[in-house]
N, C-alpha and C positions, 0 to 999 in steps of 0.2 A: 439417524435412522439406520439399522442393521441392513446392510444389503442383501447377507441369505436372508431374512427374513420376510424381508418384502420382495424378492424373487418367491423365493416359496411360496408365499401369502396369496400372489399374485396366479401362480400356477396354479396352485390348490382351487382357486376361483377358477381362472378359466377350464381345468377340469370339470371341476359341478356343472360349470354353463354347458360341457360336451357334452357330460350326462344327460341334464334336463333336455338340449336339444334332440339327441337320438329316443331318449325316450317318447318325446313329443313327435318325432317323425315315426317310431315302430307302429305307436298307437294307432297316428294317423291312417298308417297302411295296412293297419289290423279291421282299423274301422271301414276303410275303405273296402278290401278286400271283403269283409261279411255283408258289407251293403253290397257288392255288385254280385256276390253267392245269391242271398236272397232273391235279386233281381231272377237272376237267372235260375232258380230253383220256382220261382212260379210259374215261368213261361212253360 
């Protein structure tokens, strides 16, 4: 087995996983942020 390769192979994965998780946190606090706008735009 290539060791750059599975260095690489391995980084390039846990990159995506960074991605996927900040994108899942932006969302989170996008959705949250508009749910507690609305809250507070009816009162």
């Amino acid at each position: 087995m290539n060791y750059e390769f599975w260095y690489g192979s391995h980084m390039a994965g846990f990159g995506l996983l960074a991605i996927i998780t900040w994108a899942v946190l932006i969302i989170d606090a996008v959705l949250l942020g508009v749910w507690l706008w609305q809250k507070i735009s009816k009162k």
